[in-house]
N, C-alpha and C positions, 0 to 999 in steps of 0.2 A: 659083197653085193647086196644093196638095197634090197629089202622087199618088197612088197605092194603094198603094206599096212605102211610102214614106213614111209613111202613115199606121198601117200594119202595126209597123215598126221603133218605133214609138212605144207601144206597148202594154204598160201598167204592168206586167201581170203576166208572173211569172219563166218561161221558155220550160222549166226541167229540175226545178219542185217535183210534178209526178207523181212524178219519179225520185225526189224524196228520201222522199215517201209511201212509197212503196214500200219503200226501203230501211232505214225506220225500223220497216213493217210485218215486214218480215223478219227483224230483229233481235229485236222482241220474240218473234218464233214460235220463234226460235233459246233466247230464253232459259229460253220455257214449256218447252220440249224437255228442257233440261238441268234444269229442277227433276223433273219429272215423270222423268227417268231418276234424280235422287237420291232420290226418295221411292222410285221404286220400290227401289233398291239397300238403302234405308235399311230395307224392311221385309222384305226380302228377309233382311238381316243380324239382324235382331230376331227374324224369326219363325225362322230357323236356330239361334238361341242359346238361344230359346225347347225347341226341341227339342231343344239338347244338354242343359242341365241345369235343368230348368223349376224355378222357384225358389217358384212360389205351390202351395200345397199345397189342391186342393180339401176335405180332411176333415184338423181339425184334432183328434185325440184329446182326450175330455175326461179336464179333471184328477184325477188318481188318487190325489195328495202334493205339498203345499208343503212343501219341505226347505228351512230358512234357517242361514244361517251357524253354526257348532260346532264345538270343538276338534276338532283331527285324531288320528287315533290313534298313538300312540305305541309300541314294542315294546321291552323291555329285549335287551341282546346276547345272543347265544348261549349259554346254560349250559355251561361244560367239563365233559366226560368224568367221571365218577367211576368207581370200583371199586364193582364188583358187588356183592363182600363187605360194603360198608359197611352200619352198622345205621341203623336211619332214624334214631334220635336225630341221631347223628353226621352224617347226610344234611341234620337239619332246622339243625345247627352250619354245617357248612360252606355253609351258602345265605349268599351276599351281595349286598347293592344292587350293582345295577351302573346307569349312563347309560343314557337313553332317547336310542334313535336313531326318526328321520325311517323310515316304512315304504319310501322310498323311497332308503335309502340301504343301503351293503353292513354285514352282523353286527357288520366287524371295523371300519368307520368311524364312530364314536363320533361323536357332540356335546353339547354339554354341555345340560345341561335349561336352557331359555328360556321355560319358563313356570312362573305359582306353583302350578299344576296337579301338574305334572310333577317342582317340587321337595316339594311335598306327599307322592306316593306315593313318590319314596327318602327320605323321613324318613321316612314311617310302614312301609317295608320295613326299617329302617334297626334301628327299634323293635321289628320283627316278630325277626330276627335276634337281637339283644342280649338280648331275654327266654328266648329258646330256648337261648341259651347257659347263660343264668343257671341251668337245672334242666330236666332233661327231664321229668320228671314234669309241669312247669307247660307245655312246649310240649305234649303229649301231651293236657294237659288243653284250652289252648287252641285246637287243630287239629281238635277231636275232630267238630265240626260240617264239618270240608271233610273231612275222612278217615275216619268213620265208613260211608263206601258202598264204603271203599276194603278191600278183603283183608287181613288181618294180613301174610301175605306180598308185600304189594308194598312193597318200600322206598321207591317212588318218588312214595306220596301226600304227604308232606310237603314234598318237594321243588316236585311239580308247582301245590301251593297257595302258596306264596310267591312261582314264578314266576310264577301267575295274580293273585297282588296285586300284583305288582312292575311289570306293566303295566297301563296309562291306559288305560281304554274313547272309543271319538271315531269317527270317521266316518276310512274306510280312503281313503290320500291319496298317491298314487305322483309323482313328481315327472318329468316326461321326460326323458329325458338331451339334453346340448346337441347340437345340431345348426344348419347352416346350411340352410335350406329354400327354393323356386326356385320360381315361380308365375309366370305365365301372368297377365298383368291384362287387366282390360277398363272402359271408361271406356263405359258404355251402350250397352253392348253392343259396341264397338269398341275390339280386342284394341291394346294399347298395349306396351312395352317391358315384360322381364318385372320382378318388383318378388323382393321377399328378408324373409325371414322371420330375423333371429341371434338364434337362442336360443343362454345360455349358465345351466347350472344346476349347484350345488353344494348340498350339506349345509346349508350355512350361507346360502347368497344364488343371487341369479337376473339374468340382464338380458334384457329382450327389445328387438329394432330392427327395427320395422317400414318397410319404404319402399318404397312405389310410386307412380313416376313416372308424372304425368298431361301432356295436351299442352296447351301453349301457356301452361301456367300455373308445372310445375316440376315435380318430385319432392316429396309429401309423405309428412317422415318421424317416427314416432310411437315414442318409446322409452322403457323403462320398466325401472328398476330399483328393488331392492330386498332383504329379507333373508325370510329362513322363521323363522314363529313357530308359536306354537299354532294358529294358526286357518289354518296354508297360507301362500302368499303373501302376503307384507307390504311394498306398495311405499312407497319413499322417497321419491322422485319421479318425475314423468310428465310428457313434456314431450310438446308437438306444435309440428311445423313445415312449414307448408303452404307450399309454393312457397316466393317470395323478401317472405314476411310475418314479420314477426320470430317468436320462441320465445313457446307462453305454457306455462307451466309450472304445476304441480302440484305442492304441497309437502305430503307424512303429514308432520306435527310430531307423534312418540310420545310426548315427554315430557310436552307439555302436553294433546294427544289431541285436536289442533287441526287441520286441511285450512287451508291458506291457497292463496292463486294469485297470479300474478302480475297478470293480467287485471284481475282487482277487488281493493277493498280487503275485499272479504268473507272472514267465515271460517266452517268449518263443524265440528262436532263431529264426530270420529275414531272411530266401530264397531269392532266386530271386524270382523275378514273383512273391510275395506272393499278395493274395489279399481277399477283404471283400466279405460280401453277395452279394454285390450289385455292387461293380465292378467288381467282376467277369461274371458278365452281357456284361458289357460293355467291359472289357477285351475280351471273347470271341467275339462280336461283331465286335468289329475290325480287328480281325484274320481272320475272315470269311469274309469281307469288304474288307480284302487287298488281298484276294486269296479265294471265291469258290468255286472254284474247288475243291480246299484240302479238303472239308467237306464233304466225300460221307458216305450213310449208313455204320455205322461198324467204321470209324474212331472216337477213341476215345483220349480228351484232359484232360490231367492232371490238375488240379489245385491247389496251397495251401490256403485255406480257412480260414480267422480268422475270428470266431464269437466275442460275447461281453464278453467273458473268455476265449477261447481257440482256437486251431486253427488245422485244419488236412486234408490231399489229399483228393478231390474231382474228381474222375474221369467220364468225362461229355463225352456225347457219341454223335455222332449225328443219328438220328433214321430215318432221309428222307423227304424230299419235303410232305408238307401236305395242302389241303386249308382251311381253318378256318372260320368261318362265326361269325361277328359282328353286330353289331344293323343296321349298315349300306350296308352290304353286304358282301359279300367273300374276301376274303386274301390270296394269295399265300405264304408260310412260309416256314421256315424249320425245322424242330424240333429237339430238343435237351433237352436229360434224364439227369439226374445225377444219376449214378449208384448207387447199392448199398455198402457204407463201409464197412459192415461187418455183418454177419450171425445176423438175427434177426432186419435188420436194413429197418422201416418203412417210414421214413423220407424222401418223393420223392416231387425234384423240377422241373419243366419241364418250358422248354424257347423254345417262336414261334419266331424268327428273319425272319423278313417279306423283302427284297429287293425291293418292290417299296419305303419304310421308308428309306431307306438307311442302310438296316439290323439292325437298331433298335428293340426290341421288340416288336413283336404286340400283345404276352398272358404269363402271368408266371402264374404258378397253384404251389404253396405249398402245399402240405400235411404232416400235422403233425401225429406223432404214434398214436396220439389218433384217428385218421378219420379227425379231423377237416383241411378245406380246405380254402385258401386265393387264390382270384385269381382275374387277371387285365386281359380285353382286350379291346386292345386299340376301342375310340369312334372317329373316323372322316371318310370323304370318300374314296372310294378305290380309287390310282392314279397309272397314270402311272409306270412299272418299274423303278429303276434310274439309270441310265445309266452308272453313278460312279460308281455300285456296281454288274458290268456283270462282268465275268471273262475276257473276251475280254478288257477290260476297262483299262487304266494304271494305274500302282500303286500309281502315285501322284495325287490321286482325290482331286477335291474339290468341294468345298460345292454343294452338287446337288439344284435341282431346288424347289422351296416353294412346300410343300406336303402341302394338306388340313388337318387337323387336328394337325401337328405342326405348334406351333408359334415359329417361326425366333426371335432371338432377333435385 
């Protein structure tokens, strides 16, 4: 006969699964814990970044100007000194064509005309010259309509009409001088390593190298070179490299006025003005650099846009004078939307061009359809306005003064 300990010790069930209930209840309480302390941290972090530089604009200006791509303006060199004494005939002899330089480059640095624009007005100054040699009677006769408002004693109406034919009318177009530039990145809202802006710019060409490093995925970086034409920047190609995914590239083929990529077998027709992600940065940059005036709330700029397969109208708005606040402190800027394409279309880029930089960018914020946001602002100290880049300022600037946080090369 069984006992009663006996029959006890026998008892299917496990003497310690309360304990494990338990211990499995308490892990999950553990885990709710830590989500609910990440969301909190997580909108803690959003709604702080919200507050540094809020990037959604409740009132957007309405449009006041669509401005689409146009030759840039052109200015012939410096006229030399002449003697006072000279008679205007002799004033109207000594006028000669001279090279169209870039508004953005210095009197005495020449480039040769790159467009049939530009070799049009030194042939027909060319023409304007060689007739006025031939008989002054006949320049006197032909001038008589630019220099009839003009004083019999001013010598310097003849002069001053050849020089005003001698330059190309176009839309006023400062190029920024090179610089290495320093941002502060954020991958939604969470600040990541900082990324680098190399601009380099010349008379004749430009390169720009975008890179900022994301987590877990790489460094992606977006470069872009090419030459200056008539119409501003003119890339040659565009490449992007996200993380450890290979190159896809962007090829302007001039000769044939072709867009091809490497990505697809597609090709697209070559515009004027066309341009990449990343020079249309620096495209509008310059526009604004040669003339702000022209940018007030509600004018809106066309762009053609090639990505890493395709390419299509960007029209970029400017939204108004804003100040911006960086690690280092305030920024005066201006801001500029990229509208939307087309019904349903999520994909919003926003550009701060700051004037003490020399209208360089001081914040681009990306937003992809998905929510996900990429954004740069720039890291160095606030400086002075630049003087290059007032509207008072003439259009042949150059290089403004060392700003702290760009490096000069």
């Amino acid at each position: 006969m069984a006992s009663p300990l006996t029959s006890h010790r026998t008892d299917p069930t496990p003497p310690d699964r309360p304990r494990a209930v338990v211990r499995t209840l308490r892990w999950i309480a553990v885990l709710l814990v830590v989500a609910v302390l990440h969301w909190i941290a997580a909108q803690w972090v959003e709604r702080n970044r919200a507050n540094l530089n809020p990037s959604d604009n409740a009132h957007v200006p309405v449009q006041v100007a669509l401005l689409t791509p146009e030759r840039i303006e052109r200015k012939p060199a410096a006229a030399s000194p002449q003697t006072p004494a000279a008679a205007p005939a002799q004033r109207a002899q000594s006028v000669k064509p001279r090279e169209h330089v870039l508004t953005a480059t210095q009197p005495s640095a020449q480039t040769p005309a790159t467009s049939v624009a530009a070799s049009d007005a030194a042939a027909s100054a060319a023409a304007a010259a060689s007739s006025a040699s031939a008989t002054t009677a006949a320049v006197a006769g032909q001038s008589t309509g630019a220099a009839s408002a003009a004083s019999p004693a001013d010598p310097t109406g003849a002069a001053s009409a050849a020089s005003a034919h001698a330059a190309s009318a176009g839309v006023k177009f400062s190029v920024p001088p090179s610089g290495d530039l320093q941002y502060d990145t954020f991958y939604n809202g969470v600040r990541n390593q900082p990324g680098t802006i190399h601009w380099t710019s010349s008379p004749q060409s430009y390169e720009m190298v975008v890179s900022v490093p994301l987590p877990f995925v790489g460094t992606f970086v977006y470069s872009s070179h090419g030459h200056i034409d008539a119409f501003g920047l003119a890339p040659d190609q565009y490449v992007e490299k996200r993380g450890r995914r290979a190159e896809d590239i962007a090829i302007f083929n001039r000769a044939d006025k072709k867009i091809g990529f490497t990505r697809t077998p597609a090709t697209l027709p070559l515009p004027d003005g066309a341009q990449d992600r990343f020079s249309m940065v620096m495209q509008l940059a310059s526009l604004v650099r040669g003339d702000p005036s022209a940018y007030k709330p509600g004018v809106t700029r066309q762009f053609f846009v090639v990505d890493s397969d395709s390419g299509e109208n960007w029209p970029v708005e400017t939204i108004g004078d804003e100040t911006i606040r960086t690690a280092q402190g305030y920024l005066d800027t201006r801001h500029f939307k990229r509208l939307p394409r087309h019904d349903g279309d999520l994909r919003r880029i926003d550009v701060w061009l700051a004037p003490s930089l020399g209208w360089l960018p001081a914040r681009i914020v990306q937003t992809e359809p998905n929510g996900t946001q990429f954004e740069l602002v720039w890291r160095g100290k606030p400086a002075a306005e630049d003087p290059e880049s007032t509207p008072s300022a003439p259009t042949d600037s150059t290089s403004p003064t060392d700003t702290p946080g760009i490096t000069r090369p």
